[in-house]
C-alpha positions as CSV (number, residue, x, y, z in Angstrom):
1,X,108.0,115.7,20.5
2,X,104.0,115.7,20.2
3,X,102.1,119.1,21.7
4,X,100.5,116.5,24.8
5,X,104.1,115.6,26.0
6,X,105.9,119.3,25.6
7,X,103.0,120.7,27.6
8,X,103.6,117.9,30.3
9,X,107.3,118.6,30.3
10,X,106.8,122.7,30.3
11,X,104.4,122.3,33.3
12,X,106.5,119.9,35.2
13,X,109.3,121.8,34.4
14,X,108.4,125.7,35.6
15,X,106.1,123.9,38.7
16,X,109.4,122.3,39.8
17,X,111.4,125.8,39.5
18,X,108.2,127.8,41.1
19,X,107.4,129.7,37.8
20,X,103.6,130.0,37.6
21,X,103.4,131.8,34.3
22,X,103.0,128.8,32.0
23,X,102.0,126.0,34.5
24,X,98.5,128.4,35.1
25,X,97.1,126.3,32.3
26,X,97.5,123.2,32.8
27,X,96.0,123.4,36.4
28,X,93.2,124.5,34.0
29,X,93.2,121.4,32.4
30,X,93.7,119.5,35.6
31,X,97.1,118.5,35.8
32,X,98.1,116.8,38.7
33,X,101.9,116.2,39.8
34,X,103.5,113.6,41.7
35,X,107.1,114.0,43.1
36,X,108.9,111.7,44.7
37,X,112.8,111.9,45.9
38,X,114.2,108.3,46.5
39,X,117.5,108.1,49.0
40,X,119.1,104.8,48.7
41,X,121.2,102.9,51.3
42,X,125.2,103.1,50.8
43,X,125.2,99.7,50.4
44,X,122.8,99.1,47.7
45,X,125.3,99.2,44.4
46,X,124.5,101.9,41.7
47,X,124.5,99.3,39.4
48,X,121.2,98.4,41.0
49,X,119.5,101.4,41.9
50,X,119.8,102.3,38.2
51,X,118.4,99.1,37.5
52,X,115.2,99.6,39.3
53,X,115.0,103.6,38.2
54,X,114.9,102.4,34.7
55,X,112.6,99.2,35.7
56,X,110.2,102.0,37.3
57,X,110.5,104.4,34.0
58,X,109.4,101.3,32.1
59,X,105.7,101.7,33.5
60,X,105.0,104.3,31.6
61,X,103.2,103.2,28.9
62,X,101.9,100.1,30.4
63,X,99.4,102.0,33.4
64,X,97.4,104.3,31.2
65,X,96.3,106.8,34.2
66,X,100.0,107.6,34.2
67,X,100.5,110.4,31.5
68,X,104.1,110.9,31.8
69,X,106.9,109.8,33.6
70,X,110.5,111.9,34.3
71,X,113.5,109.8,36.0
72,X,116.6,111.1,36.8
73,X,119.6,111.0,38.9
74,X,120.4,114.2,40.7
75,X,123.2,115.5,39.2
76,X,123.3,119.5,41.3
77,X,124.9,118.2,44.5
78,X,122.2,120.2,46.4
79,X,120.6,116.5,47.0
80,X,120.7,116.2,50.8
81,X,121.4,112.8,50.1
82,X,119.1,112.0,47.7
83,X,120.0,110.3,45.1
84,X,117.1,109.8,42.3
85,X,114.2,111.7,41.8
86,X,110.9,111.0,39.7
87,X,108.7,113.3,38.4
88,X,104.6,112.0,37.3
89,X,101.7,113.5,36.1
90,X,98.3,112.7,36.4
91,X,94.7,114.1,35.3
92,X,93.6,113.5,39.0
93,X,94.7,112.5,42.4
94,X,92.6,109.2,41.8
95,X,94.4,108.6,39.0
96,X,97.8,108.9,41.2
97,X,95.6,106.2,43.4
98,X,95.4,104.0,40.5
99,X,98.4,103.9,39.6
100,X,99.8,103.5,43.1
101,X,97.7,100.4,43.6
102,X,98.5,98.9,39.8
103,X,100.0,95.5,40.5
104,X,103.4,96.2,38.2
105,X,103.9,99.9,40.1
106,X,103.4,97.5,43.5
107,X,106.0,94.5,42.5
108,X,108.4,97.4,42.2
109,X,107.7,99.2,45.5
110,X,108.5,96.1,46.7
111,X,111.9,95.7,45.1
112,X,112.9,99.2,45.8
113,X,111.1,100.1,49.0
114,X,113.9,97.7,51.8
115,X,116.9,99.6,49.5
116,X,115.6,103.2,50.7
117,X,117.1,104.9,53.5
118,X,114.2,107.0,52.8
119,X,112.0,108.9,50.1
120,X,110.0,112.1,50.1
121,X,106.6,112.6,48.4
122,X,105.0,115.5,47.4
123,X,101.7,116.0,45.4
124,X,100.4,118.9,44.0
125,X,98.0,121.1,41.7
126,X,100.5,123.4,39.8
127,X,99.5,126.8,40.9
């Protein structure tokens, strides 16, 4: 794994768990984190919502602003319901701006977006 992409996934990592120790750097180097928690109607069919998680991890690569890109199903059972979550991280909130108005991320907002009872977004600095 190259130094960029272990940094990414340390920072990602200890921000999501609330560990400041390590993360204090990358704010440094202005690291910006997108989180979003995606709750799919019972009727949509796994088959499906896996289909468009790994349609949505594809874009990585293909919208530069977007540095890296963590998908996964929630596996704790502490969800509240929720069933995938998606981590992102950015050099700047614009750059979560570009990204959010590139026209492959919008084509799947669109796809995903009617099969969501509802998702929850958070952005931050890592402290």
């Amino acid at each position: 794994m190259d130094k960029t992409r272990r940094k990414f996934l340390q920072a990602g990592s200890l921000g999501l768990l609330g560990m400041a120790g390590m993360v204090n750097a990358a704010h440094h180097e202005g690291l910006f984190v997108h989180i979003f928690l995606l709750k799919f109607k019972p009727e949509v069919p796994e088959e499906k919502a896996a289909d468009l998680m790994k349609q949505l991890a594809e874009l990585k690569g293909k919208i530069p602003e977007l540095k890296e890109f963590l998908i996964g199903k929630d596996v704790s059972g502490r969800n509240k319901g929720y069933h995938y979550a998606q981590v992102s991280f950015f050099d700047s909130p614009e750059d979560l701006e570009v990204y959010e108005k590139h026209p492959l991320h919008r084509a799947l907002v669109k796809e995903i977006g009617p099969r969501l009872v509802e998702g929850l977004a958070m952005d931050y600095y890592p402290l």
